[in-house]
C-alpha positions as CSV (number, residue, x, y, z in Angstrom):
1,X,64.8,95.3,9.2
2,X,61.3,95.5,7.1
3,X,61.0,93.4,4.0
4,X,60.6,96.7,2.3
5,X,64.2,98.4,3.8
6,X,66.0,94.9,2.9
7,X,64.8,95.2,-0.5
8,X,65.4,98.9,-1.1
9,X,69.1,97.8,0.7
10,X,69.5,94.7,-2.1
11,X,68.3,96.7,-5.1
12,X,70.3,97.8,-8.0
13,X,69.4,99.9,-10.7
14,X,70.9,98.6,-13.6
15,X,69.1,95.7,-12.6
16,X,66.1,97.1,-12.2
17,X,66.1,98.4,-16.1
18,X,67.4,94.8,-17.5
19,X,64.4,93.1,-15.6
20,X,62.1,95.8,-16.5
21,X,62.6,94.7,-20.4
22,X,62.2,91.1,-19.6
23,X,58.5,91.7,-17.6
24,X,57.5,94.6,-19.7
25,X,53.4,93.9,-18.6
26,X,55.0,95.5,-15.2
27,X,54.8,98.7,-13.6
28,X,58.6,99.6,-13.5
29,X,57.5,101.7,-10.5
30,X,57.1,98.1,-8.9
31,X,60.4,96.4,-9.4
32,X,63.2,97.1,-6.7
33,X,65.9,95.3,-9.0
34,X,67.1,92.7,-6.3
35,X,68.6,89.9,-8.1
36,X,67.2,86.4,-8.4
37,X,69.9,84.9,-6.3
38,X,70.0,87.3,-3.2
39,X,65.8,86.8,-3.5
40,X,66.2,83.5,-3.3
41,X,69.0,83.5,-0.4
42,X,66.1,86.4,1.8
43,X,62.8,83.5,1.0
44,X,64.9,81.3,2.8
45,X,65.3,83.3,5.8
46,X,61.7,84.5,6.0
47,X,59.8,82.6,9.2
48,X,56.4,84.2,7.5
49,X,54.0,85.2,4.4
50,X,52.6,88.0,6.2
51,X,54.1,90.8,4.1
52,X,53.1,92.5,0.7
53,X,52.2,91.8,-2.5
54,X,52.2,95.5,-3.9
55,X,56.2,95.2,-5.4
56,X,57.4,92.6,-8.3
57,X,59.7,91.5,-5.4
58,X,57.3,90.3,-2.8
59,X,54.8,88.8,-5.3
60,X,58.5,86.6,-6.1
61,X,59.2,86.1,-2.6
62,X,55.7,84.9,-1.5
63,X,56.1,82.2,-4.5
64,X,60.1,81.3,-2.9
65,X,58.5,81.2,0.5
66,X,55.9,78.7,-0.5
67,X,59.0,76.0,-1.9
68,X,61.6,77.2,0.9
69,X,59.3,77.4,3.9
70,X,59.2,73.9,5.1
71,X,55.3,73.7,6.0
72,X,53.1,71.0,6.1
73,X,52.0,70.3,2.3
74,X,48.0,71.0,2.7
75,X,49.7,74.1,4.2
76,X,51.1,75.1,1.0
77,X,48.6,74.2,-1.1
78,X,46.1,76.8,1.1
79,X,49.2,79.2,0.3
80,X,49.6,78.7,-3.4
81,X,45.5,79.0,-3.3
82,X,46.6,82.3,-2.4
83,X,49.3,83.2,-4.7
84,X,48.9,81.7,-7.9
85,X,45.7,84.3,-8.7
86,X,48.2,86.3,-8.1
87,X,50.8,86.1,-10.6
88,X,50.8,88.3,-13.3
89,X,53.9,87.9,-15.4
90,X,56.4,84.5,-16.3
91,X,59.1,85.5,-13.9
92,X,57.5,85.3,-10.7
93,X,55.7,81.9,-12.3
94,X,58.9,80.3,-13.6
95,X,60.8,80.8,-10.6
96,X,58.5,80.3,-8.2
97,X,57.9,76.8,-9.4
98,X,61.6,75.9,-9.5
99,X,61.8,76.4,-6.0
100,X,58.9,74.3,-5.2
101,X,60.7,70.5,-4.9
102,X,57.9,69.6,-2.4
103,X,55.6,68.2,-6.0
104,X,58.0,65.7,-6.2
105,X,57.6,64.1,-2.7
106,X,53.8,63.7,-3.4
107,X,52.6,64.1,-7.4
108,X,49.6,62.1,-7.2
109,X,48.3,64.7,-4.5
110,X,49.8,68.1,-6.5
111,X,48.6,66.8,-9.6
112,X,44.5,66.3,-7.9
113,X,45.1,69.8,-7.1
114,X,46.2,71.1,-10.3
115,X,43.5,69.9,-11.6
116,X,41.4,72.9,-10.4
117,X,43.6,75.3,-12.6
118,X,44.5,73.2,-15.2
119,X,41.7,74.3,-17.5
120,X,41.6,78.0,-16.2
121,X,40.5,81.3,-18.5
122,X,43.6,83.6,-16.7
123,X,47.4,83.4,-19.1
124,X,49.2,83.3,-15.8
125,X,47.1,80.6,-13.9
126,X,47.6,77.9,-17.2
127,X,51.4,79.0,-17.5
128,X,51.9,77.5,-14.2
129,X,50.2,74.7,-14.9
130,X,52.1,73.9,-18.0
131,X,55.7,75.0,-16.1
132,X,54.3,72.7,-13.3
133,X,53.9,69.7,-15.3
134,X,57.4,70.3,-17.1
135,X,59.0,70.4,-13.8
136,X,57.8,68.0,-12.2
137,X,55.7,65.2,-14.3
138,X,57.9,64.5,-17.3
139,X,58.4,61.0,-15.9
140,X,57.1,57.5,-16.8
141,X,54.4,57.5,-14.6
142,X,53.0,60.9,-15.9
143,X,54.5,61.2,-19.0
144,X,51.3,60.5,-21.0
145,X,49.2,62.1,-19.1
146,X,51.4,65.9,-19.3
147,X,51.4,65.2,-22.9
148,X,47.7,64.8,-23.2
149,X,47.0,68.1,-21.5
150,X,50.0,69.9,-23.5
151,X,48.8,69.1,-26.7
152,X,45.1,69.5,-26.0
153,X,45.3,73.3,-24.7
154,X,44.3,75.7,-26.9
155,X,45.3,79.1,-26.0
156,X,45.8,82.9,-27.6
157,X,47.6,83.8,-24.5
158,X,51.2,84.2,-25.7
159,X,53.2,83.3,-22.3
160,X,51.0,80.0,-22.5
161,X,51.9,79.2,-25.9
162,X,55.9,80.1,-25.1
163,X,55.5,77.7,-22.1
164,X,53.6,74.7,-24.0
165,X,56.6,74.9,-26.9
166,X,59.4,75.0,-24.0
167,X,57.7,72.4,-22.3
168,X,57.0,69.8,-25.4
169,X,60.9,70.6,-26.2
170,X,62.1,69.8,-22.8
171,X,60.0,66.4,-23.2
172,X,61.5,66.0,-26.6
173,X,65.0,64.8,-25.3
174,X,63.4,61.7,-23.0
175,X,60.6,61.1,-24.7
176,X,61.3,61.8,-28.7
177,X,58.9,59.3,-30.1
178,X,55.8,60.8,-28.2
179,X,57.1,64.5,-28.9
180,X,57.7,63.5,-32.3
181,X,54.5,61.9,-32.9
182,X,52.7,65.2,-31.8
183,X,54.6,67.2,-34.0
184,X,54.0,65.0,-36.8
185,X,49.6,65.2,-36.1
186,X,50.1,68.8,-37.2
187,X,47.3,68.8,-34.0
188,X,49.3,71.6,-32.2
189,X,48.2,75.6,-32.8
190,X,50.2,76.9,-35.9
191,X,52.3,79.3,-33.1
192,X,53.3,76.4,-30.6
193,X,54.1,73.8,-33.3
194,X,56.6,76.3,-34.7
195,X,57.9,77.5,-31.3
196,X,58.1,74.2,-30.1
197,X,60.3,73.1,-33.3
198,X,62.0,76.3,-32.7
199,X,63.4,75.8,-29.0
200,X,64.1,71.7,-30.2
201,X,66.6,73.3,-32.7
202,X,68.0,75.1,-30.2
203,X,68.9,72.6,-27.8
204,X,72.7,71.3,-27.6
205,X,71.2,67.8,-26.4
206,X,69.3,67.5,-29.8
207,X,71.2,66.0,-32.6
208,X,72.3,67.7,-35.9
209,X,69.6,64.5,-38.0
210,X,66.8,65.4,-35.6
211,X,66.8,68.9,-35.9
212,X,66.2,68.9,-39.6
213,X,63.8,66.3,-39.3
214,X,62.0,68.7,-37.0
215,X,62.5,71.6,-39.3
216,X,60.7,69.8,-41.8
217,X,57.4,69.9,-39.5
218,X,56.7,73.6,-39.5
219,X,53.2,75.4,-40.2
């Protein structure tokens, strides 16, 4: 069956709407409404990348394809060369990158190639980055150098502000004595300091003491 029939055959409407509120920068005309799950399930039965990019589904399958497909690893970068101008809204970034387990077997060569996006002009291209590095380098070995680059970009881009302060909260739980320390410089932009403070008060790993000591650091 063509990608295009399977996805027509997957889609469903009510769906379609829900996700259509969540990616509001995207055409509805664009979105099937196949579920993350069953896109997830057709990536990993797909033996190529040679279909479209036109629908919000095949941009998200193209990303899928790139952590599911099993190719050689200069072979993905040459794909994700490909697809990450491409992205043009948080859900194809965010789940595209949580398929993509491949960083982990080799960081030191992801992260030399990161580097030539890492101080990008395009709100999409610096969201992966930032979703990248949570993913993947919140470790010892890289710990200081994610933080570094999360508290030195400055951006207007909203989606890259939302993914700094998700990021710097997700590091808050392993690594509260840098986080805090951050947060503390008053160094961050008003919007991400707040946000960030905000998701760390969210979190059910964060205790009751540290939340309000958090509180106590907004702009």
């Amino acid at each position: 069956m063509e990608l295009r029939a399977e996805l027509a055959a997957l889609a469903d409407e009510s769906y379609k709407n829900f996700q259509s509120r969540l990616i509001p920068n995207v055409d509805p005309a664009r979105i099937f409404g196949v579920r993350i799950p069953k896109l997830r399930a057709l990536a990993k039965t797909l033996e190529t990348d040679d279909f479209g990019w036109d629908f919000y589904e095949e941009q998200m399958l193209h990303g899928l394809y790139i952590g599911y497909c099993g190719l050689p690893f200069e072979k993905r970068l040459q794909l994700l060369d490909d697809f990450v101008p491409r992205i043009d809204n948080w859900a194809v970034c965010d789940c595209a990158v949580s398929s993509m387990r491949f960083i982990k077997k080799d960081r030191a060569a992801f992260s030399r190639w990161l580097q030539g996006y890492m101080s990008s002009d395009r709100e999409y291209e610096l969201r992966f980055c930032v979703v990248v590095r949570m993913h993947a380098y919140l470790t010892a070995a890289y710990i200081d150098e994610t933080l570094s680059y999360l508290r030195g970009l400055q951006s207007d881009f909203y989606y890259v502000q939302m993914a700094v302060a998700w990021a710097l909260a997700t590091a808050f739980v392993p690594y509260r004595e840098r986080v805090l320390a951050i947060l503390e410089a008053q160094t961050l932009q008003p919007a991400v300091q707040n946000r960030t403070i905000g998701k760390i008060c969210d979190s059910l790993r964060v205790d009751a003491q540290d939340k309000q000591l958090v509180r106590q650091l907004r702009r």
